[in-house]
KOLVO-479573 format. One record per residue (C-alpha): residue number from 1; residue in three letters; z, x, y. Coordinates in Angstrom, 2 decimals. Example, Ala and Ser with C-alpha at 12.3 -4.5 7.8 and 13.67 -1.06 7.14 Angstrom:
KOLVO-479573
{n=1, res=ALA, w=7.80, u=12.30, v=-4.50}
{n=2, res=SER, w=7.14, u=13.67, v=-1.06}
END
This chain:
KOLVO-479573
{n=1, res=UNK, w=-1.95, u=-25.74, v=-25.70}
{n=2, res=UNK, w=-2.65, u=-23.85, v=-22.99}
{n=3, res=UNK, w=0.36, u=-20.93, v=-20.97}
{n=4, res=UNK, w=1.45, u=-22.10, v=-18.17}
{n=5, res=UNK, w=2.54, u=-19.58, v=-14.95}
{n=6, res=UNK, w=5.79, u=-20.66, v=-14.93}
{n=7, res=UNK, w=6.44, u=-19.99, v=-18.42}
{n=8, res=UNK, w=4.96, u=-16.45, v=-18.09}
{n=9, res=UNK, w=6.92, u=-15.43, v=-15.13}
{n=10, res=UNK, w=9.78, u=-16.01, v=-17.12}
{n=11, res=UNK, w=8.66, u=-13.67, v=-20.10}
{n=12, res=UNK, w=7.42, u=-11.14, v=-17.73}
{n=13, res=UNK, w=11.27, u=-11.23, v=-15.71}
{n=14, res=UNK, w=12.63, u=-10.84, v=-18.91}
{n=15, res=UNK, w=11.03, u=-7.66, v=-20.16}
{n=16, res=UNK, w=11.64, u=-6.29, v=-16.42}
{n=17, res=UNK, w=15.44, u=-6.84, v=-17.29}
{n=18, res=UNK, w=14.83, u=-5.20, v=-20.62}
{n=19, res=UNK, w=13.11, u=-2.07, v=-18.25}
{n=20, res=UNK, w=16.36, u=-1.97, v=-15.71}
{n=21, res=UNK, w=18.56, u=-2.32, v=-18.61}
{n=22, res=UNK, w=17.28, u=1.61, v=-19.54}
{n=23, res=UNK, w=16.11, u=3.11, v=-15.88}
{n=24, res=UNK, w=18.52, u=6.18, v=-15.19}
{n=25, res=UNK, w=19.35, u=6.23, v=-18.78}
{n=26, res=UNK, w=19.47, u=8.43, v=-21.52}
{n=27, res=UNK, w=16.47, u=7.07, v=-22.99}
{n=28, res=UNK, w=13.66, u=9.06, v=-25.63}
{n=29, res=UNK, w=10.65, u=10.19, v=-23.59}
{n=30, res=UNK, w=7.43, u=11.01, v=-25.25}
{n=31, res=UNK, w=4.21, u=12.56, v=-24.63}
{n=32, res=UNK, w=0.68, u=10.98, v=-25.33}
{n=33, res=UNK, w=-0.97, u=13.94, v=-23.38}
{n=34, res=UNK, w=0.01, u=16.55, v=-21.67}
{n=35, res=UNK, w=1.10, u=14.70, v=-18.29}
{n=36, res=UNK, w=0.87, u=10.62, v=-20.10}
{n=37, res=UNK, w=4.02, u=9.96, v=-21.23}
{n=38, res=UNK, w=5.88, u=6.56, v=-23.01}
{n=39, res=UNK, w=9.27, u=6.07, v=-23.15}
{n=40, res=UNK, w=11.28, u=3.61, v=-25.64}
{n=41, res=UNK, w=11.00, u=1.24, v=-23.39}
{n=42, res=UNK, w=7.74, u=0.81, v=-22.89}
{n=43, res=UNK, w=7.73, u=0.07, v=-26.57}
{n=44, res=UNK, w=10.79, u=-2.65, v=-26.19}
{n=45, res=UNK, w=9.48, u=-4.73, v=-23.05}
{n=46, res=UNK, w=6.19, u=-4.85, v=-24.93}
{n=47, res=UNK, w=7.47, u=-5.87, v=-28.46}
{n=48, res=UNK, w=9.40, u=-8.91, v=-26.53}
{n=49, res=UNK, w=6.19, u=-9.74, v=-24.51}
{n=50, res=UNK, w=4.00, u=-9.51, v=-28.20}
{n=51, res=UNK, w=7.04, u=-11.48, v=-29.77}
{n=52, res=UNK, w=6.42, u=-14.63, v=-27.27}
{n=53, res=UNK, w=3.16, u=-14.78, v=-27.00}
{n=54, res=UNK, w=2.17, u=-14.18, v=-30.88}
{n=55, res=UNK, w=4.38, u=-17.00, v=-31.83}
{n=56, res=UNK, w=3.38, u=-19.49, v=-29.62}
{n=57, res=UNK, w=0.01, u=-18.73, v=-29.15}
{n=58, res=UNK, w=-1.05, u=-16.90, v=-32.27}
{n=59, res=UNK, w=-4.78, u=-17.47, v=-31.96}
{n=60, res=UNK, w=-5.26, u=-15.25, v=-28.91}
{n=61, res=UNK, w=-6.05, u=-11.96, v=-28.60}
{n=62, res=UNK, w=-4.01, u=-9.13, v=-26.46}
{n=63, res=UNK, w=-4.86, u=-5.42, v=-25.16}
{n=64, res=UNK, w=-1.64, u=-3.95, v=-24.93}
{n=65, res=UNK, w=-1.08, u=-0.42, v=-23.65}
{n=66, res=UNK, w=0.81, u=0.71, v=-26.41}
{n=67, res=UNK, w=-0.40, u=-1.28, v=-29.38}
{n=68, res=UNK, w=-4.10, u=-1.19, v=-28.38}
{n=69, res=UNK, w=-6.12, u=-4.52, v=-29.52}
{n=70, res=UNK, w=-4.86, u=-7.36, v=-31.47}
{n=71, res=UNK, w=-7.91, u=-9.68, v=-32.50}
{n=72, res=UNK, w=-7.54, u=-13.66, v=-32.20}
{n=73, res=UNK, w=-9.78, u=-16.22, v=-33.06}
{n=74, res=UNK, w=-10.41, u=-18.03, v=-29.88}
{n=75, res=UNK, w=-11.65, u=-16.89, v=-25.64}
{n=76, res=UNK, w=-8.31, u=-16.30, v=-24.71}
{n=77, res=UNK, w=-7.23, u=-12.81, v=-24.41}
{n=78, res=UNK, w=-3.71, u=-11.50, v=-22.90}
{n=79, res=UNK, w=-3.45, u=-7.97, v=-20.77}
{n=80, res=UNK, w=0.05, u=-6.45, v=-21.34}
{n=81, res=UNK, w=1.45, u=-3.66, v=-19.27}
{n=82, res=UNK, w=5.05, u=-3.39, v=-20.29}
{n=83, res=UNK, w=5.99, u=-0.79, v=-17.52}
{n=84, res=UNK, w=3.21, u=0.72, v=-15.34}
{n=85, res=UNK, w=4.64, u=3.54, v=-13.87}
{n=86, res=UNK, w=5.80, u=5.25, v=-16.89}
{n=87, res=UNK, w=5.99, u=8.45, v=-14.99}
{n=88, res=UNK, w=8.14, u=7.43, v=-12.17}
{n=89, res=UNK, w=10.28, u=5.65, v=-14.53}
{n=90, res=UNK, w=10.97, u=8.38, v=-16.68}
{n=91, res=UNK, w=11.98, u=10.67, v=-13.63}
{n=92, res=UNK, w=14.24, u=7.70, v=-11.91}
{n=93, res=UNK, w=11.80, u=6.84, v=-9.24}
{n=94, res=UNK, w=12.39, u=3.47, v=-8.45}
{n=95, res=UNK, w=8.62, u=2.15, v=-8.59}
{n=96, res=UNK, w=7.36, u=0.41, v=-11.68}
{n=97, res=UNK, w=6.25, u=-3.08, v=-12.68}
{n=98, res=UNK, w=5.56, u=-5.22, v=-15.69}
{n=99, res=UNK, w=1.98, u=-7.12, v=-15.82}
{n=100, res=UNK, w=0.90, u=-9.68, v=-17.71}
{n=101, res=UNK, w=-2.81, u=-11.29, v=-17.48}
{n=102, res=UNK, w=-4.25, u=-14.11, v=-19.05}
{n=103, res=UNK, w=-7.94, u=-14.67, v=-19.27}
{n=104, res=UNK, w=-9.74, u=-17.62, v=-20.69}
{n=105, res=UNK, w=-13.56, u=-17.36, v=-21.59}
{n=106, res=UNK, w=-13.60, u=-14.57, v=-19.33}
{n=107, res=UNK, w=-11.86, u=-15.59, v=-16.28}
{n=108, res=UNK, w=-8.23, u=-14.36, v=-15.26}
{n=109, res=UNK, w=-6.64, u=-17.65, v=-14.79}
{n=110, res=UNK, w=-3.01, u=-16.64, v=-14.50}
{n=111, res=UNK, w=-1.33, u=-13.25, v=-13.63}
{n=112, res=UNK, w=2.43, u=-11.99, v=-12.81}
{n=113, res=UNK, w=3.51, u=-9.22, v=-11.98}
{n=114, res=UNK, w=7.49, u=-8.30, v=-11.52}
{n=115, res=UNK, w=8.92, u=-5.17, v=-10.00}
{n=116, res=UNK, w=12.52, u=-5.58, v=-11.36}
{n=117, res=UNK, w=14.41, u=-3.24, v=-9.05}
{n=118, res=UNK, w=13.47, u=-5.05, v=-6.14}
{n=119, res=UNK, w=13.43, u=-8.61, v=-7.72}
{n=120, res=UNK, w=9.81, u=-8.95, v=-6.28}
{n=121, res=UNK, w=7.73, u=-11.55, v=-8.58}
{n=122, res=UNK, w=3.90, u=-11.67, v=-7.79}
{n=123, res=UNK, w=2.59, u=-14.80, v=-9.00}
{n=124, res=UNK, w=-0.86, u=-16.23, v=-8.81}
{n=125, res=UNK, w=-3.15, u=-19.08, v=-10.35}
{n=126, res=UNK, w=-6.76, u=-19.37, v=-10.50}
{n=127, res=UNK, w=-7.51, u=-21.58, v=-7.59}
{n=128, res=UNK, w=-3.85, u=-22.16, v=-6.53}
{n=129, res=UNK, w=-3.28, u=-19.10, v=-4.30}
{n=130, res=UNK, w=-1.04, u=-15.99, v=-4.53}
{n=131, res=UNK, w=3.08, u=-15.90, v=-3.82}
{n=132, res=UNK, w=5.65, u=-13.64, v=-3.97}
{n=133, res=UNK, w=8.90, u=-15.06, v=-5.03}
{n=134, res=UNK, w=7.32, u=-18.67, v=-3.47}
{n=135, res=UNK, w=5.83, u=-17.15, v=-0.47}
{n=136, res=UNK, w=2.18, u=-17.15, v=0.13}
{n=137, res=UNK, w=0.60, u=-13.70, v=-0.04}
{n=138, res=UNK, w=-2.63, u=-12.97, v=2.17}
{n=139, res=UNK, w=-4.36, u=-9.67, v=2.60}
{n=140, res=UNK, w=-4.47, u=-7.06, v=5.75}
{n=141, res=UNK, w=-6.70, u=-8.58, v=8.49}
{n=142, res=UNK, w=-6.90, u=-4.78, v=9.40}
{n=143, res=UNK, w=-10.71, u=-3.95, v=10.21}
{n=144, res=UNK, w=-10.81, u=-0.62, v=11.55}
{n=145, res=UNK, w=-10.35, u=2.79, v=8.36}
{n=146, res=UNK, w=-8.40, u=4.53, v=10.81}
{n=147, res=UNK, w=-5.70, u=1.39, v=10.97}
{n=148, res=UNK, w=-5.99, u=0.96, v=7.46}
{n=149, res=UNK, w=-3.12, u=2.44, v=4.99}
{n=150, res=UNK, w=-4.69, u=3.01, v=1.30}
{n=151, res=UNK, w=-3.34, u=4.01, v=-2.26}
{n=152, res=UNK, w=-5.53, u=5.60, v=-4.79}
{n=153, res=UNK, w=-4.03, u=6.76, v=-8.66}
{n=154, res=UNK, w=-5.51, u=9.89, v=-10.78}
{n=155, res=UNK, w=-6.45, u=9.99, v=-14.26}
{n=156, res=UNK, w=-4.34, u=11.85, v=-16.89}
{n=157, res=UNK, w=-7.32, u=14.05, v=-17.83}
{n=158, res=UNK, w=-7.17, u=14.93, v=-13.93}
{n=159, res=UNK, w=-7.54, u=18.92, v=-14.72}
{n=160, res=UNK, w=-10.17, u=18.77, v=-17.58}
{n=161, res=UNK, w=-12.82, u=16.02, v=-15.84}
{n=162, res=UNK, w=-15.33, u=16.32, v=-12.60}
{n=163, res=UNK, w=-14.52, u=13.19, v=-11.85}
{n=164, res=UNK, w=-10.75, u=13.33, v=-10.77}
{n=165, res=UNK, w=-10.95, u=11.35, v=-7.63}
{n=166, res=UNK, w=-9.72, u=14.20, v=-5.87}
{n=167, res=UNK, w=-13.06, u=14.19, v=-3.10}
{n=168, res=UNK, w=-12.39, u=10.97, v=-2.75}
{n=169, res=UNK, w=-9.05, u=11.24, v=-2.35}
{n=170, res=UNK, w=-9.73, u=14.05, v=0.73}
{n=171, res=UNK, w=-12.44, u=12.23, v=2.48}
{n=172, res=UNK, w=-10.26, u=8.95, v=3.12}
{n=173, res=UNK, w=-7.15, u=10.58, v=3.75}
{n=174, res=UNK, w=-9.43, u=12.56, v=7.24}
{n=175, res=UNK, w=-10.55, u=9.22, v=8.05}
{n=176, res=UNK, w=-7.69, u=6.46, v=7.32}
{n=177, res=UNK, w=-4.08, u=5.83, v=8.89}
{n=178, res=UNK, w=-3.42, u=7.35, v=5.36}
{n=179, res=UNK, w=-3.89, u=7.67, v=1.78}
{n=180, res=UNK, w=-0.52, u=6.89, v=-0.89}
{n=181, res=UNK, w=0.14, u=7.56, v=-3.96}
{n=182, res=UNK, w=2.33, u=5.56, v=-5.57}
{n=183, res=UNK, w=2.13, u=5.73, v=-9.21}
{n=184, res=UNK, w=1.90, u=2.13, v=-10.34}
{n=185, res=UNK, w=-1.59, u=0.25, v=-10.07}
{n=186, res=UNK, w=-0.57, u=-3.24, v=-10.37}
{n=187, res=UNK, w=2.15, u=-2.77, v=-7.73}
{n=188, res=UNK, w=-0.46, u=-1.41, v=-5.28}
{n=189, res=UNK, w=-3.11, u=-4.42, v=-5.96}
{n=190, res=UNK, w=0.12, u=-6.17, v=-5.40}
{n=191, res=UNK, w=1.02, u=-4.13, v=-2.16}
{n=192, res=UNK, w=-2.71, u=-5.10, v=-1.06}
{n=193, res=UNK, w=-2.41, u=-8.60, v=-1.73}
{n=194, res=UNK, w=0.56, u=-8.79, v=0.55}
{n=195, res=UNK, w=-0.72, u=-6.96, v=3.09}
{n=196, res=UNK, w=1.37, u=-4.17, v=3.02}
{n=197, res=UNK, w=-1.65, u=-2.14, v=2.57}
{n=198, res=UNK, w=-5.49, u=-2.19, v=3.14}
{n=199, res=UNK, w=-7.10, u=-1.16, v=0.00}
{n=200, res=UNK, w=-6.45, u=0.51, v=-3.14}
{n=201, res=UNK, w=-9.41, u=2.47, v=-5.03}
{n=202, res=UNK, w=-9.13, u=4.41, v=-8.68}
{n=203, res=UNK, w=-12.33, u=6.14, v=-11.06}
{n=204, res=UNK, w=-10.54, u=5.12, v=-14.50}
{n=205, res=UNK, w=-8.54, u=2.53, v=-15.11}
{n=206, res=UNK, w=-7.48, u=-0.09, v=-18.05}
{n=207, res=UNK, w=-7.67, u=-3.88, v=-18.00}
{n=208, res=UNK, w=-3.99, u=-4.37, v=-18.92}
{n=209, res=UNK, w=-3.42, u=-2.21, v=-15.31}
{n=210, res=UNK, w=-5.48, u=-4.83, v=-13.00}
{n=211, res=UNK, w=-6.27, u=-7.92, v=-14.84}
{n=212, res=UNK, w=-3.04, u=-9.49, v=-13.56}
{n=213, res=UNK, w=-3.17, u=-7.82, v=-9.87}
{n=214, res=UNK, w=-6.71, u=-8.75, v=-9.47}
{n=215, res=UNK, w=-6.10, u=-12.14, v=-9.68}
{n=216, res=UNK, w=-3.52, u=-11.78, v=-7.09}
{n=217, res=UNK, w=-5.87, u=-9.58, v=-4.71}
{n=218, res=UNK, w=-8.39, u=-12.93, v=-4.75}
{n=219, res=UNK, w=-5.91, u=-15.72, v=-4.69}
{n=220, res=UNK, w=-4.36, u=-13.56, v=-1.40}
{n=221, res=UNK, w=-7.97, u=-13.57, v=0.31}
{n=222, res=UNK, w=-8.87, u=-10.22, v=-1.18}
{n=223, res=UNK, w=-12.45, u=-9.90, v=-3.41}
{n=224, res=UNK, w=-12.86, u=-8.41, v=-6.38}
{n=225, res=UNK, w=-16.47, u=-6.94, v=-8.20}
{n=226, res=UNK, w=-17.56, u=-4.02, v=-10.37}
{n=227, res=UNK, w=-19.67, u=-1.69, v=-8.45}
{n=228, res=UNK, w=-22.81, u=-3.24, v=-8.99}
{n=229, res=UNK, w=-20.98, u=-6.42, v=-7.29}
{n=230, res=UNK, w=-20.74, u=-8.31, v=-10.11}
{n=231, res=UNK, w=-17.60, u=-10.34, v=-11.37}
{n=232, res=UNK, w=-16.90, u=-8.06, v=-14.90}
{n=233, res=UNK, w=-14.53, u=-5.63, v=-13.53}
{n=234, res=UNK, w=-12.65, u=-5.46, v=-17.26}
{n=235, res=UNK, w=-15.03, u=-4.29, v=-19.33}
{n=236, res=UNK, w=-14.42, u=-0.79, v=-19.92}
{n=237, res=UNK, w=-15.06, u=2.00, v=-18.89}
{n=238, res=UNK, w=-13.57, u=0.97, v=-15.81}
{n=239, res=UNK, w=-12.85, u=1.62, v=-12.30}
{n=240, res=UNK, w=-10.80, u=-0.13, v=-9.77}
{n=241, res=UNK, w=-10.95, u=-0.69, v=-5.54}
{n=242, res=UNK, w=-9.44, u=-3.89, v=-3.83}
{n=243, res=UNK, w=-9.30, u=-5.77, v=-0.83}
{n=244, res=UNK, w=-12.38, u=-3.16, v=-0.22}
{n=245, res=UNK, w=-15.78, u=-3.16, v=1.39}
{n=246, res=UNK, w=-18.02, u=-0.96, v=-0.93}
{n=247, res=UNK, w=-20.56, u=1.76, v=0.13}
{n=248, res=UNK, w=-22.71, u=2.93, v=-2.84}
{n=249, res=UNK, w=-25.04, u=5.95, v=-1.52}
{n=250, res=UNK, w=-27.08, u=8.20, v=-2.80}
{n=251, res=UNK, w=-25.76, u=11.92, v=-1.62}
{n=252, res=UNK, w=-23.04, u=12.47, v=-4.23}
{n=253, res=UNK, w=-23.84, u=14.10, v=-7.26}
{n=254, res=UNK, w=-25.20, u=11.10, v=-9.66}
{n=255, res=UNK, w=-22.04, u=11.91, v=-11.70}
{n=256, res=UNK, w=-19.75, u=10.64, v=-9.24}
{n=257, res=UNK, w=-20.16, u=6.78, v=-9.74}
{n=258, res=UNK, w=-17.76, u=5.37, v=-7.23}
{n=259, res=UNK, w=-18.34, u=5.93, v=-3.89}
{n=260, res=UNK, w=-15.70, u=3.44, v=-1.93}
{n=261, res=UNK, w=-14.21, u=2.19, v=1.27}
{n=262, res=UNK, w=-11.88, u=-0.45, v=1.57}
{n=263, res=UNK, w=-11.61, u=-3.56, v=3.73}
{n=264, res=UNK, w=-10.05, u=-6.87, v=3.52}
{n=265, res=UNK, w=-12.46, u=-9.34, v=2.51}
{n=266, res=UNK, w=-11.10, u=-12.37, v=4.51}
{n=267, res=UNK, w=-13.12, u=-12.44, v=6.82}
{n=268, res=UNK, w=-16.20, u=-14.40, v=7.48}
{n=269, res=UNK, w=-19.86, u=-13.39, v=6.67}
{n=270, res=UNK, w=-20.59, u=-12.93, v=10.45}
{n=271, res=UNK, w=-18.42, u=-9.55, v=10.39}
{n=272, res=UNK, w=-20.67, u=-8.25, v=7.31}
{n=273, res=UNK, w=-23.11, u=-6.91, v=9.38}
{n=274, res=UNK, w=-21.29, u=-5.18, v=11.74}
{n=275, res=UNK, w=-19.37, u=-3.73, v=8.96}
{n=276, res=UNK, w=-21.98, u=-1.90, v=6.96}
{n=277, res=UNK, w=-22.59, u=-0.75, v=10.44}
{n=278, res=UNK, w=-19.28, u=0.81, v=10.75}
{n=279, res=UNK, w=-19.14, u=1.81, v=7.04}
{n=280, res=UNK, w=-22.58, u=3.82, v=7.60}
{n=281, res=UNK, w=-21.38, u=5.46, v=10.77}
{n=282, res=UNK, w=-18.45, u=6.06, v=8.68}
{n=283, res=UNK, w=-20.02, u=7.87, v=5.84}
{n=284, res=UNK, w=-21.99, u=9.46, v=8.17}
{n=285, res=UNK, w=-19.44, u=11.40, v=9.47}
{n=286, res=UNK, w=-18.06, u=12.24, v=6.18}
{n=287, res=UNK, w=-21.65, u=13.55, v=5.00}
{n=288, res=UNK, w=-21.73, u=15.74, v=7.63}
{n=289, res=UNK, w=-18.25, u=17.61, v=6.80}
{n=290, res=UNK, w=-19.59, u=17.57, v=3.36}
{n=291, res=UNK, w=-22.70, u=18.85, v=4.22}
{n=292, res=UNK, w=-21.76, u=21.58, v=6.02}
{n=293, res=UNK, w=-19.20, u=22.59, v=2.95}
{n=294, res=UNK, w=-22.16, u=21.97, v=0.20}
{n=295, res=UNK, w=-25.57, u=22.00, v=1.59}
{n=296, res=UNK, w=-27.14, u=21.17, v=-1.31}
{n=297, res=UNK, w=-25.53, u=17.67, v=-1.01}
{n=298, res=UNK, w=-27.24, u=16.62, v=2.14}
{n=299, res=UNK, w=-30.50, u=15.78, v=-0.12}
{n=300, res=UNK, w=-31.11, u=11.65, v=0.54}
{n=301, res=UNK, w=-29.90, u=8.88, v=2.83}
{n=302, res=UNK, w=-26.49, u=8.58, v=3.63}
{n=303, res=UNK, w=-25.85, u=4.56, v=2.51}
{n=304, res=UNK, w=-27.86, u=2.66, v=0.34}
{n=305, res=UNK, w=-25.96, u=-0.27, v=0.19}
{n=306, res=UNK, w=-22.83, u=-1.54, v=1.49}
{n=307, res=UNK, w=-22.00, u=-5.33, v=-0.03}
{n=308, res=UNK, w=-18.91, u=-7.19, v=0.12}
{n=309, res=UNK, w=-16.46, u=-6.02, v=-2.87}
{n=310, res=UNK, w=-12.88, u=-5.47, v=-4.24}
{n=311, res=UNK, w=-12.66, u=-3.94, v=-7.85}
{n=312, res=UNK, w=-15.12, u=-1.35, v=-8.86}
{n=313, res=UNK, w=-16.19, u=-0.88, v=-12.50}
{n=314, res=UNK, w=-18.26, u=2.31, v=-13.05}
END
């Protein structure tokens, strides 16, 4: 017996209305880090959503955010995030989702994800398309970076690691319509899905965050690869673009594995070429800032490769 997406956009509605049921509330607030925090319910939406799917589908394994792996005996494997956007949650900012994934032997077949406060369900089957609450999602048509609007996310180790994703961060916000941060990844795959914005890129990110609004990026028209543009964009350690066109050159420091621009990819093949055309003259310009701020970077070619792409995986 195999989920169906009905059946898992009612589980995933129900833990939302377990999240709304504490938002503004006097609720316990924990720290995993310094800046990560869980609240008490993160814990409750994700013991319901473990409660469901352990009793009727016992064999299959799940990576949860807060209970970490639970082994099954079969290629079916479920990504839980019980609220992403803990942080905004936990200071009343009315931006947070719950995501559930589902992949079988590898593929994401099915994916919701539910903002509760604005009753907004993102739904999508393998094959079948994307919708939100019924209607059919499809991705920005935008295909100029200065129309586009993009969202990026940090790490929580953003003051003790090189690669913070603040350069990137700075280069695309000089040479976009804009860069957001929103503080909820699924939400912004789903954001990019509908359309609402261009691209979303971050360096470290966790299955349970995208598995669900990846498969929503591609059903909407968007693509989705790891940065060598292959199709494994949830094996860790990874990283996470969408809706993107990818430019992987040589002139960062070789520490600095994703090196990004976004695009939607519903377009035909004829526009590729003049793409990587625009995405060179693109990072051309940015080189040459950078350059003239660290010399020592202007060693090598500006683009070695631009390919067609959505979720990067360093």
């Amino acid at each position: 017996m195999k989920p169906t997406l009905s059946e898992i956009e009612i589980w995933t509605r129900q833990a939302g209305k377990i999240l709304l049921s504490g938002f503004e509330q006097d609720i316990q607030i924990d720290h995993k880090s310094e800046i990560d925090l869980v609240t008490e319910m993160d814990h409750r939406s994700e013991e319901f959503l473990l409660d469901v799917i352990r009793r009727r589908y016992p064999d299959d394994r799940i990576i949860a955010e807060e209970s970490g792996v639970i082994q099954g005996n079969n290629g079916c494997v479920w990504h839980i995030d019980p609220l992403d956007g803990t942080v905004n949650y936990a200071h009343g900012i009315p931006f947070f989702a719950v995501s559930l994934g589902y992949v079988e032997d590898g593929q994401i077949t099915l994916g919701v994800v539910f903002d509760p406060v604005r009753d907004e369900c993102y739904t999508a089957q393998l094959g079948q398309g994307a919708y939100l609450n019924g209607k059919r999602l499809q991705v920005s048509d935008a295909d100029e970076l200065i129309k586009s609007l993009l969202v990026t996310g940090f790490p929580y180790d953003i003051r003790e690691r090189q690669e913070n994703n603040l350069d990137h961060y700075a280069n695309f916000s000089l040479h976009s319509q804009g860069v957001r941060r929103l503080g909820s990844a699924a939400l912004d795959l789903c954001y990019v899905a509908a359309g609402r914005l261009e691209g979303f890129w971050e360096v470290e990110i966790q299955s349970y965050d995208i598995a669900a609004g990846a498969l929503i990026v591609e059903e909407a028209g968007g693509m989705v690869t790891d940065v060598h543009g292959g199709p494994d964009f949830l094996t860790p350690p990874c990283s996470a673009a969408s809706a993107i066109m990818l430019a992987e050159r040589s002139l960062l420091p070789s520490s600095t594995r994703i090196i990004s621009w976004m695009y939607s990819s519903n377009r035909s093949h004829s526009l590729l070429t003049s793409g990587s055309m625009f995405i060179a003259s693109l990072w051309q310009g940015i080189t040459t800032e950078t350059a003239r701020r660290s010399p020592s970077w202007a060693k090598s070619e500006v683009l070695e490769r631009a390919t067609w792409s959505g979720a990067v995986c360093a």
